[in-house]
C-alpha positions in Angstrom: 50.8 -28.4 42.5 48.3 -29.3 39.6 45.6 -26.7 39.4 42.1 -27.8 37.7 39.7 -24.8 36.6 37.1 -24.0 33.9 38.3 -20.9 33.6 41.2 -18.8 33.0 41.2 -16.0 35.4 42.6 -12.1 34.4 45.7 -10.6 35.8 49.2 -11.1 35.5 49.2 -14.0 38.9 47.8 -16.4 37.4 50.6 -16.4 34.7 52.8 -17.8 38.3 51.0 -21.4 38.3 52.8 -23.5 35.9 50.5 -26.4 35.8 47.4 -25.5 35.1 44.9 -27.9 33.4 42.0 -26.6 32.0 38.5 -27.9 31.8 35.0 -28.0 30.3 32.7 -27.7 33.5 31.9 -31.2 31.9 34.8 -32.4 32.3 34.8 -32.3 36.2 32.3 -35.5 35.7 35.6 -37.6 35.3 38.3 -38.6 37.9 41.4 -37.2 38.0 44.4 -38.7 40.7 46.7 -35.6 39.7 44.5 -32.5 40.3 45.4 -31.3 43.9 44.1 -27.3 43.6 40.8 -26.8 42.0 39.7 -23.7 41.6 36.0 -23.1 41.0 33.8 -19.5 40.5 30.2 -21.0 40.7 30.9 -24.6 40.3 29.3 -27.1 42.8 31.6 -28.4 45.0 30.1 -31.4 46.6 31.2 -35.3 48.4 30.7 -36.9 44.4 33.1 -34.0 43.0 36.0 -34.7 46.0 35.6 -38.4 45.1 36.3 -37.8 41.4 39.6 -35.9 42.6 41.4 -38.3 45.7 44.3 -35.7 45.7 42.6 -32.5 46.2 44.2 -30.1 48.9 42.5 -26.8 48.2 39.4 -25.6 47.1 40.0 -22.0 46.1 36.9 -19.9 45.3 36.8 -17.0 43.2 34.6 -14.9 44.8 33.6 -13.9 48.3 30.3 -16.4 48.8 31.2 -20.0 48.6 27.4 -21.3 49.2 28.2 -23.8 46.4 31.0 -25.4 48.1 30.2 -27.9 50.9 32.9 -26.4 53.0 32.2 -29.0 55.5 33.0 -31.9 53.7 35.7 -30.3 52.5 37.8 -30.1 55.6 36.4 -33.4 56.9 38.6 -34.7 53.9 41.2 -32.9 55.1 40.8 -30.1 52.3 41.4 -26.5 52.6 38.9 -24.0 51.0 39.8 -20.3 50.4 37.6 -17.4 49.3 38.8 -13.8 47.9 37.3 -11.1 50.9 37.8 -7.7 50.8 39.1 -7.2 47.4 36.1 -6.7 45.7 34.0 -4.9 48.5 34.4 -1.6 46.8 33.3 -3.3 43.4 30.1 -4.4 44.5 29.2 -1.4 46.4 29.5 0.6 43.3 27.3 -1.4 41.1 24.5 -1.6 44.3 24.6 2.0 44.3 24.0 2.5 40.4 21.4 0.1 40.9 20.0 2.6 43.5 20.2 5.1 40.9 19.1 3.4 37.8 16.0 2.1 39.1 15.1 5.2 41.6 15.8 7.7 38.6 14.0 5.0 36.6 17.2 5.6 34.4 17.0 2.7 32.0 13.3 3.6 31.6 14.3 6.9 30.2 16.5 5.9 28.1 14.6 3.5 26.0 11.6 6.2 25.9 14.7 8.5 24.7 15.7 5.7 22.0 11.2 4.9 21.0 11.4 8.5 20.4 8.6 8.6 23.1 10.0 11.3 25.0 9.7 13.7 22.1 6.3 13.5 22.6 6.4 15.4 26.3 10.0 16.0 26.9 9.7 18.0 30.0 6.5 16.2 31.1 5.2 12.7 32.6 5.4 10.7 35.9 8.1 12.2 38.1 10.8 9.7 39.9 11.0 9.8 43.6 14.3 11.4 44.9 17.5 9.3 46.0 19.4 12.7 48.1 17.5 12.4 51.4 15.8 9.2 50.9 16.0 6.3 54.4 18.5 3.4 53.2 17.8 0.4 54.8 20.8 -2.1 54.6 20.5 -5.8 54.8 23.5 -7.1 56.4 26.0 -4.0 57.4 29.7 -6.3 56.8 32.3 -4.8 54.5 30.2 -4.4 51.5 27.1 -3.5 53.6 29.4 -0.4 55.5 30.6 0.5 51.7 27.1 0.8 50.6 26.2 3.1 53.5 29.1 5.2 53.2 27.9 6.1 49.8 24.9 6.9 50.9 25.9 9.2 53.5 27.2 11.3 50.8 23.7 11.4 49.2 22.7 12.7 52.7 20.5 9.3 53.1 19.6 8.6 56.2 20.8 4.5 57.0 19.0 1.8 59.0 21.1 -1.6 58.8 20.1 -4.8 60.0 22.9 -7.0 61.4 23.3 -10.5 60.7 24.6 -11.7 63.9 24.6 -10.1 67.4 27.7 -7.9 67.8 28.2 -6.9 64.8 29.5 -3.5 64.4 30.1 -0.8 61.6 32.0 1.6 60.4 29.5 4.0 59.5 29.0 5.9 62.6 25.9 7.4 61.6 23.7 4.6 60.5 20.6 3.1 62.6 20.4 -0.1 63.9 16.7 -1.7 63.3 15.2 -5.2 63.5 14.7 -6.1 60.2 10.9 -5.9 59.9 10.6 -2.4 61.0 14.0 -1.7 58.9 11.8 -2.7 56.1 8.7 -0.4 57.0 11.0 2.2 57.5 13.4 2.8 53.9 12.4 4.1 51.0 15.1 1.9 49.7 16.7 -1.7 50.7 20.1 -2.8 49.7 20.5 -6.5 50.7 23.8 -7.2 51.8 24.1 -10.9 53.4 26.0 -14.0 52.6 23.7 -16.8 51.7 23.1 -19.6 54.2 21.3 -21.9 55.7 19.9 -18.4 57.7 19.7 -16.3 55.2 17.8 -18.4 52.7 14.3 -16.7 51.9 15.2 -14.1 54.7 13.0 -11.6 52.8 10.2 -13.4 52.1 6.6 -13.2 50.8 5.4 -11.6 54.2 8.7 -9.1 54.6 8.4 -8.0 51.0 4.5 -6.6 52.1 6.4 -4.6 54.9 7.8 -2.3 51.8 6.3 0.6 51.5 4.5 1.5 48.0 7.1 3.1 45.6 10.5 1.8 47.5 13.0 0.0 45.9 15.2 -3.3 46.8 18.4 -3.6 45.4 19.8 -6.8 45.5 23.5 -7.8 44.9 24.2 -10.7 47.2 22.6 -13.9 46.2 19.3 -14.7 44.6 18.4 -17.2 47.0 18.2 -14.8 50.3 14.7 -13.2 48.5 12.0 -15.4 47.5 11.7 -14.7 43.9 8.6 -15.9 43.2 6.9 -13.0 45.8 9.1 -10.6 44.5 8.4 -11.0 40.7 4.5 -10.2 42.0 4.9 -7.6 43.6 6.9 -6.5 40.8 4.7 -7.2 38.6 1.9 -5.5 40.8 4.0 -2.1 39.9 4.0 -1.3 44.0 8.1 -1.2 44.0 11.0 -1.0 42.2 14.1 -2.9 42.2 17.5 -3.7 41.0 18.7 -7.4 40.7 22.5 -8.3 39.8 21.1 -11.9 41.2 18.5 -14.4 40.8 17.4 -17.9 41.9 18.6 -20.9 39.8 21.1 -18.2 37.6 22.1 -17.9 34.6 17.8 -17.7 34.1 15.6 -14.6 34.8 12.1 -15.0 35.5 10.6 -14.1 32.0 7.7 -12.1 33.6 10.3 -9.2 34.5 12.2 -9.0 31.1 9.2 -6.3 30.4 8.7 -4.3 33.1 10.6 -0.8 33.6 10.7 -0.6 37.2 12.8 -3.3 37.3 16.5 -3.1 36.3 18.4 -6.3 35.9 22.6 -7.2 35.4 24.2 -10.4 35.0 25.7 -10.9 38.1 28.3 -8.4 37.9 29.0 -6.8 41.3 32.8 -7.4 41.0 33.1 -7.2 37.7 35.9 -4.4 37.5 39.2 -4.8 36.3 40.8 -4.2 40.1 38.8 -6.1 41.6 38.8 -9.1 39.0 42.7 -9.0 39.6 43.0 -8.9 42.9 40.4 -11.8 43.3 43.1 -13.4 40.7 46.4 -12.6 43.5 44.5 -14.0 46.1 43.2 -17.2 44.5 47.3 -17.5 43.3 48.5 -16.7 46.9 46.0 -19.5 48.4 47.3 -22.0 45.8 50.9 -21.2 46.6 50.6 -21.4 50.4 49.2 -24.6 50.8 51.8 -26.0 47.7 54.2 -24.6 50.2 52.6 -26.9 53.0 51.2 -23.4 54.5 47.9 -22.3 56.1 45.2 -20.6 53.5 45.7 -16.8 53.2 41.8 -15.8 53.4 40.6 -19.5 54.5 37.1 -20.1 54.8 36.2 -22.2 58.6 34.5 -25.4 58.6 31.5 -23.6 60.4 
């Protein structure tokens, strides 16, 4: 099977596809008769791109959300689309936790005062942060990563509220609340936004949500950009009445240039599974899709037309 990628991909499975042809995202623009595997990690994926490449059986994603790939037309061409669950769950968790941390503590703040030389000026003085050890959690969306999330904050002794996406959903984390989400948002001192983006989800926390915060929490987001609307949350940002921490924005790679300034804000690029692990086992799974359906198998960890 001829696999088509912009990328090369860490880990020793990938070194098991022997015919790999690599590409400028660019290069997608032209057609190709022999690619039958692309994989993609943020590409669009869309009825123009399948038409460029006739032979495509799988679309392999690596990553968990595949908002980018029109999974519908997809199968209605009779091609399979994977993603790379679980793997990374315990990744992305971590890094929504430090962000819990790093803008509660106001961290990052503290440590460019440290580096100004401003804190030499009142070491032991100044605006105290508020506490994360017995703070309300409310989490956005309680799946795998959401449950992770919570579990971690059990250990902080946090109380946790979770909004669930869909009725029936269940958790793992015996303890936690269930809330609607308005009065989940009244309720924490913090929000960790867990959810997939979709059609649903799209501007779920939006201009009149945000107001529900209360003055001095924080929002942590590490899911998609998209599922806050920026534009609100940059004012009241701005407005200095929360806090936050953003591993994902609307319209990335770009960050809104009016929060590149401000200290209660602390930003990544997008890095919630960026650890070694979980980088290679996103890698296995994206290998053991390809070899499946080159096999004339099912997808390992397909994703459903709906």
């Amino acid at each position: 099977m001829r696999v088509l990628t912009a990328h090369p991909f860490p880990g020793p499975a990938w070194e098991e596809l022997r015919d790999v042809v690599y590409a400028e995202p660019s290069e997608l623009e032209r057609p190709r008769e022999d690619i039958e595997a692309l994989v993609v990690a943020g590409e669009r994926v869309d009825g123009a791109l399948l038409d460029r490449l006739p032979s495509l059986r799988l679309v392999a994603n690596y990553g968990v959300g595949y908002d980018r790939v029109d999974v519908g037309e997809c199968h209605r061409r009779g091609v399979a689309v994977s993603n790379t669950p679980r793997v990374l769950d315990a990744a992305v968790a971590d890094l929504a936790f430090g962000l819990i941390l790093a803008a509660r503590r106001e961290i990052v703040a503290r440590d460019s005062a440290v580096r100004r030389g401003a804190a030499r000026r009142g070491w032991a003085q100044g605006r105290l942060a508020p506490d994360v050890s017995g703070a309300t959690i409310g989490i956005v969306g309680m799946g795998r990563i959401g449950s992770a999330v919570a579990r971690r904050a059990l250990a902080f002794d946090m109380r946790v509220l979770y909004a669930r996406r869909r009725t029936g959903q269940t958790t793992d984390c015996y303890k936690a609340e269930l809330r609607g989400l308005d009065d989940l948002l009244r309720e924490s001192d913090i929000v960790s936004v867990n959810v997939p983006l979709t059609p649903e989800t799209r501007g779920l926390i939006d201009a009149r949500r945000l107001a529900l915060l209360r003055d001095g929490s924080c929002l942590v987001n590490t899911a998609r950009g998209e599922v806050v609307d920026q534009e609100a949350l940059v004012r009241e940002l701005v407005s200095g009445r929360i806090s936050a921490g953003l591993d994902v924005f609307t319209g990335e790679p770009d960050v809104p240039e009016e929060l590149l300034g401000l200290d209660n804000v602390v930003l990544t690029p997008h890095i919630g599974s960026a650890t070694t692990s979980a980088r290679e086992a996103m890698t296995r799974l994206v290998v053991e899709n390809i070899l499946a359906v080159d096999r004339g198998d099912p997808a390992v960890t397909p994703v459903p037309a709906s």
